[in-house]
PAZAPA-4460 file (N, C-alpha, C; in steps of 0.05 Angstrom, whole numbers, plus 32768, in hexadecimal, padded with zeros to 4 digits):
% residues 154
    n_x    n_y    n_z   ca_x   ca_y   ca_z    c_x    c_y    c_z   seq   type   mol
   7EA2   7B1D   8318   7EAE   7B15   82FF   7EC0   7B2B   82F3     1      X     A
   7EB9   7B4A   82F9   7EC8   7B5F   82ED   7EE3   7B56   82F3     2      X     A
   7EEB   7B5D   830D   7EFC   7B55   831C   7F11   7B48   8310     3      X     A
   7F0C   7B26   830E   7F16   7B0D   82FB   7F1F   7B14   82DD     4      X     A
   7F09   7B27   82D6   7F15   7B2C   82BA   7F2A   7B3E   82BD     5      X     A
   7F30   7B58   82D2   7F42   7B6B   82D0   7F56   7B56   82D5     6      X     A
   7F5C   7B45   82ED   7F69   7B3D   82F3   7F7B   7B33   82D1     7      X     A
   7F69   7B1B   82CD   7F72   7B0E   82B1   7F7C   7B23   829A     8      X     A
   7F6F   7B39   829A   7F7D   7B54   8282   7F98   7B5D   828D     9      X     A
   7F9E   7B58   82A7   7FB2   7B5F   82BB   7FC6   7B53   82B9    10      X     A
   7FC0   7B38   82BA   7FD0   7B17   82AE   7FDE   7B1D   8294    11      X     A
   7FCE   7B1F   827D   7FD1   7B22   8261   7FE4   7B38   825E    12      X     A
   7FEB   7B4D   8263   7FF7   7B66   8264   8010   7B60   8272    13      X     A
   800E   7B51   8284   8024   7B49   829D   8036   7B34   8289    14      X     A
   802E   7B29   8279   8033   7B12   8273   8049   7B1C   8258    15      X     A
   803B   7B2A   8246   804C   7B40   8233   8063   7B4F   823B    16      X     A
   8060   7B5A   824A   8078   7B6E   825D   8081   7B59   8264    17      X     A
   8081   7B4A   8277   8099   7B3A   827E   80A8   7B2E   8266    18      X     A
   8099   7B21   825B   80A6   7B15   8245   80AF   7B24   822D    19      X     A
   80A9   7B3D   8228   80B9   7B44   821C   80D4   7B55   8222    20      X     A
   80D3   7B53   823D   80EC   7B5F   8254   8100   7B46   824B    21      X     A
   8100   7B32   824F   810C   7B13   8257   8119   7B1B   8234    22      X     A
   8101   7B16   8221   8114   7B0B   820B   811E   7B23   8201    23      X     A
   811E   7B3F   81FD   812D   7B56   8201   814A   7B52   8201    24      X     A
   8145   7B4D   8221   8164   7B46   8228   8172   7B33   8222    25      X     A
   8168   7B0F   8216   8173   7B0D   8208   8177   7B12   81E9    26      X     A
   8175   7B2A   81DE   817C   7B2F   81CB   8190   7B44   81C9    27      X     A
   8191   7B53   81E7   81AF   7B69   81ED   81BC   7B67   81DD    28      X     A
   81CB   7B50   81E0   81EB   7B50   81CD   81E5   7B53   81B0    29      X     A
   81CF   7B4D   81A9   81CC   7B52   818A   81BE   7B65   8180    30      X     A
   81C6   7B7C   8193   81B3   7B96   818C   819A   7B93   817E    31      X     A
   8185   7B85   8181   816E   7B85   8179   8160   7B86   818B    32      X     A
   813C   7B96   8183   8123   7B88   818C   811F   7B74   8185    33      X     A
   810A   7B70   8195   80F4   7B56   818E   80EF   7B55   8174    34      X     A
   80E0   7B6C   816E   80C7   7B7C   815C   80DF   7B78   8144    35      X     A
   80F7   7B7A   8141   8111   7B7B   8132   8110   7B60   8129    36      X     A
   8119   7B4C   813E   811C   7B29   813F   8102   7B23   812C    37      X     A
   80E8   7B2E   8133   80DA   7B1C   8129   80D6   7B1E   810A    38      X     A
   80DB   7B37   80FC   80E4   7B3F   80E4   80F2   7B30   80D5    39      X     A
   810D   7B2E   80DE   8126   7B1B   80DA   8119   7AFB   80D4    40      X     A
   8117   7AFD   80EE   8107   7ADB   80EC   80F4   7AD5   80D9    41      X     A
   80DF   7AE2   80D2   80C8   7ADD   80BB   80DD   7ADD   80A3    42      X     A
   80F0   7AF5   80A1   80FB   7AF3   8083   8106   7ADA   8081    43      X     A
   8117   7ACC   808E   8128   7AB9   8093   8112   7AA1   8090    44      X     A
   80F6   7A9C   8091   80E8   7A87   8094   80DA   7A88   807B    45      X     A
   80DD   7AA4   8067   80BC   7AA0   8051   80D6   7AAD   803C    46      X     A
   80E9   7AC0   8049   80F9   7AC5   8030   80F3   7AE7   8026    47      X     A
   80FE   7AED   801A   80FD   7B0E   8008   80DB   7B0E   800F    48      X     A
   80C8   7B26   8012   80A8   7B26   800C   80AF   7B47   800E    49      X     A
   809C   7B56   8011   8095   7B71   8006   8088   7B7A   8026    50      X     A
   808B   7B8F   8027   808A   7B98   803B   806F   7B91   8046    51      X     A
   804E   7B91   8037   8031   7B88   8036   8035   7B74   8047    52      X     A
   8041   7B5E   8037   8042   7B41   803C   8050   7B37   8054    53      X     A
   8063   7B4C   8062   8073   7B43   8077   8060   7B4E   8098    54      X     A
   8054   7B6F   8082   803E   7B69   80A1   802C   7B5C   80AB    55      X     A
   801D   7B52   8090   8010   7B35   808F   8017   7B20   80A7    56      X     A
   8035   7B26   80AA   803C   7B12   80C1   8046   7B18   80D6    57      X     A
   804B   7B2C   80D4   804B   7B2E   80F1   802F   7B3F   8106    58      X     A
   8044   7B2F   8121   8034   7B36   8133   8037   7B4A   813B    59      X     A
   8052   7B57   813F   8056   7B6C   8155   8056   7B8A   814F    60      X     A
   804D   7B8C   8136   8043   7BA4   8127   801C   7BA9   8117    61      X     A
   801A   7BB2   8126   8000   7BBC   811F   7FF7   7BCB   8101    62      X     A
   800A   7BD6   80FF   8006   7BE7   80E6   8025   7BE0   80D6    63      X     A
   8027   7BF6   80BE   8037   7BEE   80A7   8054   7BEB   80B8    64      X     A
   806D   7BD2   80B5   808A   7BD0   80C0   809A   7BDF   80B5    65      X     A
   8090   7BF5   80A5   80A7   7BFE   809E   80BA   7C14   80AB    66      X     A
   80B6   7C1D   80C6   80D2   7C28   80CE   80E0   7C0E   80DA    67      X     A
   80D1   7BF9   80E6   80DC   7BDE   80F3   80EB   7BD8   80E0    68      X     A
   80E8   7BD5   80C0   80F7   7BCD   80AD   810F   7BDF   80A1    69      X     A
   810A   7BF1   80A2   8120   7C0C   80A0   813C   7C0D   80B9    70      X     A
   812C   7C0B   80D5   8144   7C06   80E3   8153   7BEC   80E4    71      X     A
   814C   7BDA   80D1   815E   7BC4   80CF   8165   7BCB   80B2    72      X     A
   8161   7BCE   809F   8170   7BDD   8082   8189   7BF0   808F    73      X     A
   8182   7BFC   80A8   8199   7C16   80AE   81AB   7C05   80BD    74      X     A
   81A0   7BE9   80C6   81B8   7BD9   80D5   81C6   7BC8   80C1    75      X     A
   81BD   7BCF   80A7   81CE   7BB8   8093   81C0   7B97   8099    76      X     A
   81B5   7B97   809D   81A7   7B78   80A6   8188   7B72   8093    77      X     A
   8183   7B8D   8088   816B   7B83   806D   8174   7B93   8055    78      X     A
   816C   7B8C   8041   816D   7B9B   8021   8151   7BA4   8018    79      X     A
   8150   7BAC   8007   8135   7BB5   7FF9   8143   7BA7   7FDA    80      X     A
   812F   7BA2   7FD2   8139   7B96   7FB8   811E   7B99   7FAD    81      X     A
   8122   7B9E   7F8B   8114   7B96   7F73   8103   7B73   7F6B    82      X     A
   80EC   7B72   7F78   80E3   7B61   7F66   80E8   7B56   7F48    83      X     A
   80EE   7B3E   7F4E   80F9   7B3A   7F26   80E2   7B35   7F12    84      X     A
   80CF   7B27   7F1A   80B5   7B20   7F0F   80AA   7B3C   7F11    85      X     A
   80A8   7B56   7F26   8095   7B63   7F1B   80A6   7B83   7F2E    86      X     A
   80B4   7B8E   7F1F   80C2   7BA4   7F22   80B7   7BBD   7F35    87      X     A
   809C   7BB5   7F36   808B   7BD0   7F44   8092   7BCC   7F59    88      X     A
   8093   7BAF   7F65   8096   7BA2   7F82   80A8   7BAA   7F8D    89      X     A
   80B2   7BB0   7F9F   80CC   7BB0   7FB2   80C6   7B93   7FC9    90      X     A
   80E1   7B89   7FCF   80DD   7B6F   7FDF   80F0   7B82   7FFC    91      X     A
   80EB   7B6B   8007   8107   7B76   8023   810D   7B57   8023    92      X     A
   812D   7B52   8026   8135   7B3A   8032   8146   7B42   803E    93      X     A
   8152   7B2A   8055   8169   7B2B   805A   8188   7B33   8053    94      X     A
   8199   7B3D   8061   81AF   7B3F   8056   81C5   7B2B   805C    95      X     A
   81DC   7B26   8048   81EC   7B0E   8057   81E9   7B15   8079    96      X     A
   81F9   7B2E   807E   81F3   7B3C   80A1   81DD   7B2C   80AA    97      X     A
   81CC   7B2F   809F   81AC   7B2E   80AE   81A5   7B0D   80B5    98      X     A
   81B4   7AEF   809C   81B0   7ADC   80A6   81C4   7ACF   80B5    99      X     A
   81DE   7AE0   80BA   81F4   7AD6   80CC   81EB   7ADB   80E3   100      X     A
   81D4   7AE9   80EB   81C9   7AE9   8103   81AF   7AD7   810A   101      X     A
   81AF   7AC8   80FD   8197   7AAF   80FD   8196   7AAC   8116   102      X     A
   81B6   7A96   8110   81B9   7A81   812B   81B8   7A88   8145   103      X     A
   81C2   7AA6   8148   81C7   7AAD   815F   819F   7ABB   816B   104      X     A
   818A   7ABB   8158   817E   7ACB   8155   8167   7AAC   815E   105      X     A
   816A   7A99   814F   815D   7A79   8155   816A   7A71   8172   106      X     A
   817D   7A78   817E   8189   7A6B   819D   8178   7A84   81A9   107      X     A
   817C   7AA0   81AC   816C   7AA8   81BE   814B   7AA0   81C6   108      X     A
   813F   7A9A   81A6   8124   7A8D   81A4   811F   7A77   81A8   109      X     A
   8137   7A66   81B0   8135   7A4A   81B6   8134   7A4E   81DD   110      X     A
   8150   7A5E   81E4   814B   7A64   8203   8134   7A71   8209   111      X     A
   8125   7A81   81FB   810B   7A96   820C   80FD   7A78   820A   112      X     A
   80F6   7A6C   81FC   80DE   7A5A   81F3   80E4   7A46   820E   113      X     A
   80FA   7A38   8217   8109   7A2A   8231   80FA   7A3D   8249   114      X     A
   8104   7A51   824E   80FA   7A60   8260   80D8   7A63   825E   115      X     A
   80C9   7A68   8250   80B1   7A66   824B   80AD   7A40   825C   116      X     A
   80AB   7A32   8248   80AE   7A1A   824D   80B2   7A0B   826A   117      X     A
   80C3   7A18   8281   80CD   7A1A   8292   80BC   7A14   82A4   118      X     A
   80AA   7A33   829D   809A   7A42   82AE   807C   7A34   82A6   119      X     A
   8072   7A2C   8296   8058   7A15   8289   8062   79FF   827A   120      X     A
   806E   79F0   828E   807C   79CE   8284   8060   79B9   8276   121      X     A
   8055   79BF   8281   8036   79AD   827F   8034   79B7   825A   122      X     A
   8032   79A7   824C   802B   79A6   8239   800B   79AB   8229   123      X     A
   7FF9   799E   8240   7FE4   799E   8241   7FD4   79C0   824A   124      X     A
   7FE2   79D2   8256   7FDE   79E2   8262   7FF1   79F6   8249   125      X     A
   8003   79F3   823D   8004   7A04   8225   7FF1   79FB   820D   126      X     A
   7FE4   79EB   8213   7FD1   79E2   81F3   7FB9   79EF   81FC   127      X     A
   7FAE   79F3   8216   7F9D   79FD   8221   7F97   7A1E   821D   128      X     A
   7FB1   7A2A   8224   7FAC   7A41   821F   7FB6   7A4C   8208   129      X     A
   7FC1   7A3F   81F8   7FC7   7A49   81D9   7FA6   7A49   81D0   130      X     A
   7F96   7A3A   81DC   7F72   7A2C   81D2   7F64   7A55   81DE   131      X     A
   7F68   7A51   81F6   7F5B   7A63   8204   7F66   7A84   81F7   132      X     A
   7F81   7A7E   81F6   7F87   7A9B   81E5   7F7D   7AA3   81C4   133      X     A
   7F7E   7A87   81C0   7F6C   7A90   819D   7F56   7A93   819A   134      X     A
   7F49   7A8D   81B3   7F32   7A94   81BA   7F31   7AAC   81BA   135      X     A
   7F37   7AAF   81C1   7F34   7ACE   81D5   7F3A   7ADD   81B7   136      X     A
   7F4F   7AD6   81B0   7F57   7AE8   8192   7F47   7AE1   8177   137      X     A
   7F31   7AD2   816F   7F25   7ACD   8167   7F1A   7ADF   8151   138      X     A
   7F19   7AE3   813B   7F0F   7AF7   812B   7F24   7B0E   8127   139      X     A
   7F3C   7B0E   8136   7F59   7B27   8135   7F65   7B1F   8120   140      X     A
   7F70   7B3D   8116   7F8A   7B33   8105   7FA3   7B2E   8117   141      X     A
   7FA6   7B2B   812B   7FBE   7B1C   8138   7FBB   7B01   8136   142      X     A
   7F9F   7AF4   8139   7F9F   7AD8   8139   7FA5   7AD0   8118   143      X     A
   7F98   7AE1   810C   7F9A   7ADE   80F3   7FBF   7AD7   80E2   144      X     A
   7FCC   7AE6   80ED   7FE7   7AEA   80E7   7FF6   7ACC   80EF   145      X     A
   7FF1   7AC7   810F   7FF8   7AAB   8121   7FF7   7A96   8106   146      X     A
   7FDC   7A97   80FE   7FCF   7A82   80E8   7FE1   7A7F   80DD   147      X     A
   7FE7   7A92   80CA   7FEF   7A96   80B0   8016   7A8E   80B3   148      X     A
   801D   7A98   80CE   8039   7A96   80D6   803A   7A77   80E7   149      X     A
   8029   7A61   80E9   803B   7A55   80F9   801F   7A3B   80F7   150      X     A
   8001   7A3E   80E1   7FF4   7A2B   80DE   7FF3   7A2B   80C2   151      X     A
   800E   7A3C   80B3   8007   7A35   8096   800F   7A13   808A   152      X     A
   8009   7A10   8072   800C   79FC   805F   802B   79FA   805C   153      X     A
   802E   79E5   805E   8052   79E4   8051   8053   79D8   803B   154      X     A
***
């Protein structure tokens, strides 16, 4: 059984690196990370939030975003701004810059997701292991985040 499980920790690891090689590259032309994109993207989906509230959602930072959020302020693509309701706050949103790169930013996430897709057509076999991976993540603040980013309330 050791074996099976290295193997499978082997899988899981394999599976990260590759994929974050693939969508990388498509993001070349738009000088971004991932770790960058997915920033962008949350602002663009919930709007201005405070630096707390944006790690709240994401996944691909473990601890506080703020040099992730600094090197997009230095690309002109986020602001810091004053809360109006409560002045202590600082928010980060987008910059005009930052949502003229939506579209081009939603087509790369539309092609990686094709390519994903591609490669596990079976529908049944992505409902499966989205089951088996929240398993697995069960009690994490990563699963926790997923929740909150993509099983909230509308």
């Amino acid at each position: 059984m050791d074996k099976k499980i290295e193997i499978l920790r082997f899988l899981i690891k394999s599976c990260e690196r590759e994929s974050l090689y693939v969508f990388n590259n498509l993001l070349k032309d738009l000088e971004l990370t991932s770790n960058q994109v997915e920033v962008i993207t949350i602002l663009n989906s919930y709007g201005a939030m405070s630096l707390k509230e944006l790690g709240n959602l994401l996944i691909c930072e473990k601890k506080s975003p703020s040099r992730l959020v600094q090197s997009l302020i230095k690309k002109k693509l986020l602001i810091k701004k004053i809360d109006e309701t409560d002045k202590r706050v600082s928010l980060i949103d987008l910059t005009s810059q930052g949502k003229k790169l939506i579209p081009k930013i939603n087509a790369a996430n539309e092609k990686f997701n094709r390519i994903i897709e591609k490669k596990i057509n079976d529908s049944t076999q992505v409902d499966e292991l989205i089951a088996i991976l929240s398993e697995y993540l069960k009690g994490t603040d990563s699963l926790s985040k997923i929740q909150r980013r993509y099983y909230k309330e509308k």
